[in-house]
N, C-alpha and C positions, 0 to 999 in steps of 0.2 A: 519681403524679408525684414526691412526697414521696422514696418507696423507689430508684426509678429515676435520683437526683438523690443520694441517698445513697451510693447501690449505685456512681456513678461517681466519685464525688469518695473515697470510703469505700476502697475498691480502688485508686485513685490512692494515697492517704496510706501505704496499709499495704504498695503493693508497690513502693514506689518504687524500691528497691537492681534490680527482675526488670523492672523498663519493663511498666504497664497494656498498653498497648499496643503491640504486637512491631513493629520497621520491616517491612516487606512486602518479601518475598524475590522479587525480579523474577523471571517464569521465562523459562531462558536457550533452552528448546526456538527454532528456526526459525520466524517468519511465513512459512509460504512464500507469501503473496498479496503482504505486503508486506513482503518480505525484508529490504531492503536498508537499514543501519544509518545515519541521515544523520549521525550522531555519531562514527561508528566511522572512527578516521583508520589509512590501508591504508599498510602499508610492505612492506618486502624487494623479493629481486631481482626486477626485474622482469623479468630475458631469461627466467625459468623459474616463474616464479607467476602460471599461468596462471586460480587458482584465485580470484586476484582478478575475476576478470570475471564468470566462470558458476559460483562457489559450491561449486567440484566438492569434496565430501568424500565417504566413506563411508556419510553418512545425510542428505545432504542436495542440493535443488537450487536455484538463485536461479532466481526470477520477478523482474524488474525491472518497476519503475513508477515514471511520473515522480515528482518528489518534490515534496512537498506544503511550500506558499511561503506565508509569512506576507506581508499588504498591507502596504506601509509607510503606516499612517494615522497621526492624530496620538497615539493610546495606543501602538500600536509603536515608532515613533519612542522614544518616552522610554522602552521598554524597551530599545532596540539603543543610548540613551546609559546605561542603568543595568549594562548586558552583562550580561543578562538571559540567563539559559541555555536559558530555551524559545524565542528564535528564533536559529534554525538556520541557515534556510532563509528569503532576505527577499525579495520579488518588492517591482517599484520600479517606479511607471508614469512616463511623461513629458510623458504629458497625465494627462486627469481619471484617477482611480482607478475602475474600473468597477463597483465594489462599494457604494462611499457617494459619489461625487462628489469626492471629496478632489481634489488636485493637492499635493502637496508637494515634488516634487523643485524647481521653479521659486522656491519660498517657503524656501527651505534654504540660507544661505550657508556652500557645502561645503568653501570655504576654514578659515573658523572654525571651524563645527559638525564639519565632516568628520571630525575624531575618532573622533563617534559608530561614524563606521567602521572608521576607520583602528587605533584601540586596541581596537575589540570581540576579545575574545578564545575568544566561542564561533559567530561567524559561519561557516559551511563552506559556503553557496551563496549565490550572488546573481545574479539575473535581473533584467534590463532589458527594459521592453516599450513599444510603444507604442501602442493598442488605437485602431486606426480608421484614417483618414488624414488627412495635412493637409488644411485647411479649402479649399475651393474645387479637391481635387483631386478624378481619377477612381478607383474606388476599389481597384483593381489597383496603383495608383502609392504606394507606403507611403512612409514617413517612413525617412529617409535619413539616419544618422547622420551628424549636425553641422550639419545644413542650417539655414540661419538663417529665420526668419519669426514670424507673429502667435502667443505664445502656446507660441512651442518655446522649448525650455532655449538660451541664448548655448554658445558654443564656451567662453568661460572657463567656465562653470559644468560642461560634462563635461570639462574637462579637469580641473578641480578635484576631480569625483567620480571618474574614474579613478584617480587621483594615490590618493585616499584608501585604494578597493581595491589598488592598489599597492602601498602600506606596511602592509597587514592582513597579517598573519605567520600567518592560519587557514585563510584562504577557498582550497577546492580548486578550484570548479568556478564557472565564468563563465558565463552564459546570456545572449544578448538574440533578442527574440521582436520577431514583423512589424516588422523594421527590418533596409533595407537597408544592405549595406555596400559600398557602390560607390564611395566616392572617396578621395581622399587625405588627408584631413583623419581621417575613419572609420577609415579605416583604419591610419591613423599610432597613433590611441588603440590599438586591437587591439591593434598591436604591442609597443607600449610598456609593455602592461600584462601581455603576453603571454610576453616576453624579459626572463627574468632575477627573475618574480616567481618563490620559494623552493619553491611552495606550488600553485599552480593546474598541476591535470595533465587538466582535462576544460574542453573548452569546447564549447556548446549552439547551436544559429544555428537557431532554428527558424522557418520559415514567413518566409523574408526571402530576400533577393537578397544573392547570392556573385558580383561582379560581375568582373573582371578584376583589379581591384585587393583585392579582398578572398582571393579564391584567392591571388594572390600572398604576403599576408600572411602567410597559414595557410605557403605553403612556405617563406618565410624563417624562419619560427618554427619549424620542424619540423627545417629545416636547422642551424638553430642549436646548437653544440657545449652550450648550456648547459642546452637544452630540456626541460622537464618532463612533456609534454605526453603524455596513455597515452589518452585518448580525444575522440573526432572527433565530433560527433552532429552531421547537417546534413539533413534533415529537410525536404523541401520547398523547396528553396535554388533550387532552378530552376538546376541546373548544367546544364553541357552538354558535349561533347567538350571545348571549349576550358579551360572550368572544371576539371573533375577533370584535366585533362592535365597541367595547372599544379599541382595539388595534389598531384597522385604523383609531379609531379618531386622537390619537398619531401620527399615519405615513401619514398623510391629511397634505400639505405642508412640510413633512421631504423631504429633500436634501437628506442627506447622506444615508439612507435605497439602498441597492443594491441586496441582497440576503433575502427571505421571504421562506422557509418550512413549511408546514403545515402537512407535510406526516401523514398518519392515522389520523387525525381528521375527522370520520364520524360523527361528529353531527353536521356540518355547513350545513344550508338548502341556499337555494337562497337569501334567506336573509341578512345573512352573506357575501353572493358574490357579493350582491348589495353593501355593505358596503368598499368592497375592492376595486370593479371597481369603488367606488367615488375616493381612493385613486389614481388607475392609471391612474385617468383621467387628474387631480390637475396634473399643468403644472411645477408646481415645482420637479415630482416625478423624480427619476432617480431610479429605478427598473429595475434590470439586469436578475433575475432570478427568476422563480416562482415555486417551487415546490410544487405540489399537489399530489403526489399520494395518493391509496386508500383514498379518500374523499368523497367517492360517490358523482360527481359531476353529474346530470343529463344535460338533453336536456336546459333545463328552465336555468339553471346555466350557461352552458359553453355560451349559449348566450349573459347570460348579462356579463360575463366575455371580450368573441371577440368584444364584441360592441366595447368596450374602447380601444383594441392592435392597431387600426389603428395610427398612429402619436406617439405609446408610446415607450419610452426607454427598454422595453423588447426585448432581446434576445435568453432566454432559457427557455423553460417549458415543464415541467414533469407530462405529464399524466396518469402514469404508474397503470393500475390496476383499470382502471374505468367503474364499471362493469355496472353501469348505462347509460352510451354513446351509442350510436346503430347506424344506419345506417344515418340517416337525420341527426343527433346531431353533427357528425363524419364531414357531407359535409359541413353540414355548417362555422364548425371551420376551415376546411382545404381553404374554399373560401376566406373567414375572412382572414386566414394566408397569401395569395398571396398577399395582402392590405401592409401586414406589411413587418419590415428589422428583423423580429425572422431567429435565425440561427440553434438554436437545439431545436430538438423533441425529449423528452424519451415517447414510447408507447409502451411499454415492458404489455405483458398478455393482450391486448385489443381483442376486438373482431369486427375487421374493415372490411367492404367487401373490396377485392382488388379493385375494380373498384371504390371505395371512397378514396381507397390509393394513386389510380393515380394522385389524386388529387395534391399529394402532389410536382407534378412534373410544378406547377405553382407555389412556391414561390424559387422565384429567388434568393434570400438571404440564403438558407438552406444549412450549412457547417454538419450537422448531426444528424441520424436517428437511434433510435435502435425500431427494430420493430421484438425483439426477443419473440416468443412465439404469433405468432397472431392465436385466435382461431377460426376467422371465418370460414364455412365450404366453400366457395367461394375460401379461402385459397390453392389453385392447381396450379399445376405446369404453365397448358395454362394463369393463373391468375396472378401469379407473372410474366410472360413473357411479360406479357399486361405492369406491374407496369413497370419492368425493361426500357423497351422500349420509356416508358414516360420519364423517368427522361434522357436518351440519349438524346431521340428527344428536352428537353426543355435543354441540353446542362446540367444540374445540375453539381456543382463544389462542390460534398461530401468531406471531411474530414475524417468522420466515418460513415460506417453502421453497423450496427448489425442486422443478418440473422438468427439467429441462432435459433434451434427448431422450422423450417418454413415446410410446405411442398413443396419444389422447386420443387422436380424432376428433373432428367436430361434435361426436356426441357425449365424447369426457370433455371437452370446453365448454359444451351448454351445463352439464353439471358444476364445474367448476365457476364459472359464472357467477349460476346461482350460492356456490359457498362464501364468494369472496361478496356477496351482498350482502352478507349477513359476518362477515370478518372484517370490521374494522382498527381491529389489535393489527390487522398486519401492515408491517412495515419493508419486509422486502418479498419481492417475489421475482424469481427467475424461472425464464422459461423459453431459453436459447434452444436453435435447433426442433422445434415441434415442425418442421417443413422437409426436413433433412434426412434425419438419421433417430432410428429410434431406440438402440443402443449405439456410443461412439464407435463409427468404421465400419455399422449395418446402414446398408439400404433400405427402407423400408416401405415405400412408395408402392411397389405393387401390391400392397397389402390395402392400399385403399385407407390406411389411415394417417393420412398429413392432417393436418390443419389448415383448411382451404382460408383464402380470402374470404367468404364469405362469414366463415365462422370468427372472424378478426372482427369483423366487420356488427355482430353480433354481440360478440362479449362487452367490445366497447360500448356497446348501444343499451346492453344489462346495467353496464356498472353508471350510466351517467349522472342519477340522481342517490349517488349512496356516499354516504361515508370516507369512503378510503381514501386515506391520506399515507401515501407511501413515501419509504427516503430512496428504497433505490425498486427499478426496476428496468427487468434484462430482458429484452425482444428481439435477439440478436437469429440472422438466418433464421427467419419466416416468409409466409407469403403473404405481408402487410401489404397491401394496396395502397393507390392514391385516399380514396374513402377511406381505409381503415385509420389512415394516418391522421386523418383531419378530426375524424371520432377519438382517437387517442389524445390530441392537439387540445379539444374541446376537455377531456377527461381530466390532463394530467396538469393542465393551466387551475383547477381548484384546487392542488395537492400542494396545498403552502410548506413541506415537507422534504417534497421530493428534491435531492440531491446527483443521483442519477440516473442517467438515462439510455440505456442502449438500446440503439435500431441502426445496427452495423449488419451489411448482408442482405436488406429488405432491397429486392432489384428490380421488383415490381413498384416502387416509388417511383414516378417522374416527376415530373420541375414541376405541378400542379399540388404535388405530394409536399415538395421543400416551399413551394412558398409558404402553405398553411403552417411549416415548423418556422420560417422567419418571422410571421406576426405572434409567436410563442416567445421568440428570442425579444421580440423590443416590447413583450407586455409588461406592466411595470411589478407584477407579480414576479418574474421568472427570476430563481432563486437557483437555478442546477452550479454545482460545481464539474460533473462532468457529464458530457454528450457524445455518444460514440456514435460516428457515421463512417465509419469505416468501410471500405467492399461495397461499397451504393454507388450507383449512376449520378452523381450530386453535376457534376459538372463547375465550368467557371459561373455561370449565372447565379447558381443557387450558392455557391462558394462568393461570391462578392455581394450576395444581400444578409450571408449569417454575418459577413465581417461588417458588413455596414452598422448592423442591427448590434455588436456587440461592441463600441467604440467607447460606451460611455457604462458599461456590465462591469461588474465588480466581482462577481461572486465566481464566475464559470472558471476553472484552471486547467480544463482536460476539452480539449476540441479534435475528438479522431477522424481524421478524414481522408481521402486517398484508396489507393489500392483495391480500384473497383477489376473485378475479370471476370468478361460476357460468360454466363455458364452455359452458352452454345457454343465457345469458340475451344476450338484445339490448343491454341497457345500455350506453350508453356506458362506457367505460372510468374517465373521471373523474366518472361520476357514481354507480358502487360504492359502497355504503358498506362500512365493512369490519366484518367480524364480531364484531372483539372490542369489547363497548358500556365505560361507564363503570368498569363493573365487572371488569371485566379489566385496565382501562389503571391501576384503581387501585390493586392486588396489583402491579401493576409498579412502582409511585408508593411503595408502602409497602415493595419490593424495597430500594430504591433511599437510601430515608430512610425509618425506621421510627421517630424520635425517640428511637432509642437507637444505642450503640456498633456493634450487633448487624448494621448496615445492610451491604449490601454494596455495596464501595468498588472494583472492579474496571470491571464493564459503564458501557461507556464509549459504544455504538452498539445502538439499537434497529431500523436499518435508512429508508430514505426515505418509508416511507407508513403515517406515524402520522396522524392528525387535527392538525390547526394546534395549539387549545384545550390536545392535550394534549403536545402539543412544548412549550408555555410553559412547563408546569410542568416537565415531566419533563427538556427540555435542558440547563437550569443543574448538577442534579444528576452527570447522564453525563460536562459537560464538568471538573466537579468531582474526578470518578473517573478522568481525563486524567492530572491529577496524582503522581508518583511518589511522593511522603511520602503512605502510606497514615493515619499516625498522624495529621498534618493534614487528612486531608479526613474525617476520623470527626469531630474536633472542629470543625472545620470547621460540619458537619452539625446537630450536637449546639446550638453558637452561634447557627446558621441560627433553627433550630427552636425554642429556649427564653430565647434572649437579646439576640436582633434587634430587638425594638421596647421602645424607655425607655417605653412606658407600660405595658406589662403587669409587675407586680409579683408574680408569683405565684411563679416561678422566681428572684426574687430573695430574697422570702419564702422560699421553701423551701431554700433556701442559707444562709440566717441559721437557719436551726433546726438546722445541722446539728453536730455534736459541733464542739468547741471548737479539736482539735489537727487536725480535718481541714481548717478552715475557710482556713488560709493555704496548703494544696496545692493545696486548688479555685482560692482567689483567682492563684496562680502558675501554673497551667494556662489559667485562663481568660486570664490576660493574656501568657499567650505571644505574641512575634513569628513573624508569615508566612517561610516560609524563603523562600528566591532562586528568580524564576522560577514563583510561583504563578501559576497558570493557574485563570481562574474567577471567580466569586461568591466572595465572602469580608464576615465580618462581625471587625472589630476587636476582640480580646480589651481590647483597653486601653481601648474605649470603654464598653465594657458595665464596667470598673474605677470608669469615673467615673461613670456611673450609681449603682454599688453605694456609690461614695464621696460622693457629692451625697446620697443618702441616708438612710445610716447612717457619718459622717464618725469618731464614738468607735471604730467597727469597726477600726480601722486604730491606734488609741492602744495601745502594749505591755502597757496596767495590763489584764490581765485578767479581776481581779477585778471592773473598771469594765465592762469587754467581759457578764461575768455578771450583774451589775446590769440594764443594757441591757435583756437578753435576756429577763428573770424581768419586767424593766418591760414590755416588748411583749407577754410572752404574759400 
């Protein structure tokens, strides 16, 4: 402890001009899981930067996900009055808080206090919710902005908190969640806060009522010469003919409009579609993205939708989950699609014949496909062989596909194989569940088309000498083998690229399998930010050589591990234990905080199915390693561990032994101030100052020959 305690204050003194310890160089590579920057404020034109929405560069594609909302409870709060730069992103309930009971917005006078909002200067979201319904209603009837009763916020109180995000000169994007907007009161807020604010260009309406009055809104605000507004997300709104009809009158000549969601709005008939393709037609439109899922859009609909894509500024549409599409409705849109410059299809749950799929191998513009879960029964290995084939033969320069829940069979993976030899544009490929289920919740196995081992074992052995340089890829529940793993290992070691990695589920690995992934981990290429090994047999062994091999990794943030269940045993699910015993979870423990510098200060997620016991200890840590001052959370760590409790004297002891001119670097480090925005567990340098000073008070006198005396008197 002595040497250990030297060794860091000792090094501190002697290198102070070179910084002990280096700031930590964030790496700039793409999350592609979780892409999308909440920090990152988006400018230029918007009639031509399309690249703001879907990501589009040369090595890269955006995955979007919602954005993750800090509660407003009573510790946040005084972080959003301190303008705190870790919250970002602030969700705001208006009844209880569903996480601790709180209620704060009611107890907040946002005339006064509002500041907290109005001058925050690192706020860029805020969401309004109101989680349940009013008291005594049915539970379909939600809370209706402004309405007055037992226990809801007054009209001056949102009008005050409006007002507040009004004058915020940050916040881009407005959300409010299960709360309708059907009256004039509601809706007057909307607007007011919608017209004319600098700054908000995305507004959210999720899981609420777009009533007459609220559609209206949206098109005066769209109509508005001053308008900011570049994305639409309405999500469950319960619109209907009359609703969107109103809303495209609004976006009929909008410029700025880029992004349009409709997701779950089944009550738009064709009528409604005819309403919108007037919108993409109007030569003014610049519409980048169209999301539709479940809408039930039929034959009759997607028609008069394709009429219009020819010549249109669309690039991306999402037809995920349209159970009313069939065979002819399918060809027809894919012929339509060759016409145009669209570059991503989401067709996630469709039910397409392959031989209409093929289709898709004539639009020349298509950087990306997710064609995860197709349920046609056409759906067969000689089938997808056909698909694969087309999209070679038309040369297609993918980006992303997603495969995943398909039934390939080994003789659609020799096909695909040979595609991905000749596609080095691609950068993610998913293709979870080829072992399993060939649409989600089907069995498919006696059909004779899994993905054997063998074929794993093949594809890797195709692709060894080619090109592909991916950022993520998904291998999750297969039948990857010890071999397959080590040809994967071999594969994915030259993809200076890849960022992630999943083979969560592979239960055909054994410890022959994970050692070949630990010499992955300590090669000095190995670059992943995340690793899923979730649902695997990993055990303590192969769990104490990934933590050995990751002590001195800078880059990895996501380590899933845990929650393996023998898929011969009966056992309930939740009543598993998981393989790796104390002994593993403690090589992770001592990963994480080793009681030296030495610790690694990155791994931030172990994944959802650790043991409670050892989430105690090991959460504080992870959420520690959250933090961007890398140098802070070493010392951090260091304090945690050696100078947290004023009754242990030993680490105080051995700081008085130490050389004379180290002794005021130690004291100036350990009493450093938390920078802005600490996130975590923390122990006050300046407290453990007054312990050292309660003390030994002469320690701090300048006469050092008295300081020497001291010291010669103690020992």
């Amino acid at each position: 402890m002595l040497f250990l305690l030297r060794r860091w204050f000792g090094i501190i003194y002697y290198t102070t001009q070179n910084s002990y310890f280096p700031p930590h160089t964030q790496n700039n590579m793409v999350d592609v899981i979780n892409h999308q920057d909440d920090n990152e404020e988006n400018g230029g034109d918007i009639a031509d930067d399309s690249s703001e929405v879907l990501g589009d560069s040369d090595d890269e594609y955006k995955d979007y996900v919602h954005p993750k909302y800090k509660h407003l409870d009573n510790a946040t709060y005084q972080k959003v009055k301190r303008d705190d730069p870790s919250i970002i992103n602030l969700s705001i309930s208006l009844n209880c808080n569903y996480q601790n009971g709180e209620c704060l917005f009611n107890n907040i006078d946002w005339k006064k206090d509002g500041d907290c909002i109005s001058n925050n200067t690192q706020l860029r979201k805020i969401k309004l919710s109101y989680s349940g319904t009013p008291s005594g209603r049915h539970w379909e009837e939600r809370y209706i902005l402004g309405e007055q009763g037992h226990n809801l916020p007054t009209r001056e109180q949102l009008q005050d908190f409006f007002s507040c995000v009004y004058k915020n000169r940050y916040i881009d994007t407005f959300e409010i969640e299960q709360i309708f907007v059907d009256d004039e009161f509601g809706g007057g807020l909307m607007e007011g806060l919608l017209i004319g604010h600098p700054k908000i260009d995305q507004i959210i309406i999720v899981n609420g009522r777009l009533g007459s009055v609220g559609c209206s809104v949206l098109a005066k605000v769209l109509k508005h010469p001053q308008t900011k507004l570049k994305h639409i997300r309405l999500p469950y709104c319960q619109l209907d003919d009359e609703g969107i009809g109103i809303v495209c009158d609004g976006l009929v000549g909008n410029s700025t409009m880029k992004e349009l969601s409709l997701y779950g709005n089944t009550n738009i008939t064709h009528i409604g579609w005819r309403a919108l393709s007037t919108v993409i037609r109007h030569p003014n439109c610049k519409l980048v993205d169209l999301d539709l899922p479940h809408t039930r859009i039929d034959k009759v609909s997607s028609d008069i939708l394709v009429s219009v894509l020819r010549g249109s500024s669309l690039k991306a549409l999402n037809l995920t989950n349209s159970d009313c599409m069939y065979g002819v409705g399918w060809q027809t849109l894919f012929n339509q699609l060759s016409q145009t410059t669209i570059e991503h299809l989401g067709l996630f749950h469709n039910n397409i014949e392959i031989g209409v799929l093929s289709l898709l191998g004539s639009i020349s513009t298509l950087k990306s496909v997710d064609l995860t879960s197709n349920r046609s029964s056409s759906s067969t290995p000689t089938g997808w062989r056909s698909f694969f084939n087309s999209l070679q033969r038309n040369k297609i320069k993918l980006k992303r596909l997603s495969m995943s829940y398909n039934h390939l069979g080994n003789e659609g993976m020799a096909a695909l194989g040979s595609l991905l030899c000749n596609m080095s544009s691609l950068k993610t490929l998913d293709m979870d569940g080829l072992a399993r289920t060939g649409h989600i919740g089907a069995d498919h196995g006696e059909r004779g088309d899994n993905v054997t081992s063998q074929a794993w074992i093949s594809l890797f052995t195709t692709l060894q000498d080619t090109n592909l340089n991916l950022m993520k890829l998904n291998l999750r529940s297969n039948q990857i083998n010890d071999e397959g793993v080590q040809l994967l290992i071999s594969l994915v070691s030259r993809m200076t690229s890849l960022k992630v990695l999943g083979l969560g589920d592979n239960v055909l690995v054994t410890h022959t399998g994970w050692q070949a992934l630990t010499g992955y981990l300590q090669s000095p290429n190995f670059a992943l930010e995340e690793l899923h090994l979730d649902d695997n047999d990993c055990g303590d062994d192969a769990v104490i050589a990934f933590t050995s091999a990751l002590v001195h990794k800078k880059t990895l943030k996501s380590l899933r591990i845990g929650g393996y269940e023998d898929v011969d045993s009966d056992v309930e699910e939740d009543e598993v234990d998981n393989l790796i015993s104390e002994r593993g979870w403690q090589a992770v423990s001592t990963l994480l905080c080793n009681k030296t510098y030495a610790s690694n200060h990155t791994l931030q997620d172990l994944g959802y199915d650790i043991p409670e016991e050892v989430g105690d200890e090991l959460c504080p840590y992870l959420h520690l390693n959250k933090n961007k001052d890398k140098v802070e959370v070493a010392r951090q760590k260091i304090l945690q561990t050696h100078f947290s409790s004023s009754e242990d004297d030993t680490a105080m002891q051995e700081l008085l032994d130490m050389e004379l001119e180290v002794i005021p670097s130690a004291i100036a480090w350990i009493g450093k101030p938390l920078p802005i925005g600490w996130e975590g567990t923390q122990v006050s340098g300046l407290s453990t100052m007054f312990n050292l000073l309660r003390r030994v008070p002469d320690l701090f006198d300048s006469n050092a020959q008295k300081k020497s005396t001291l010291r010669g008197s103690d020992n």
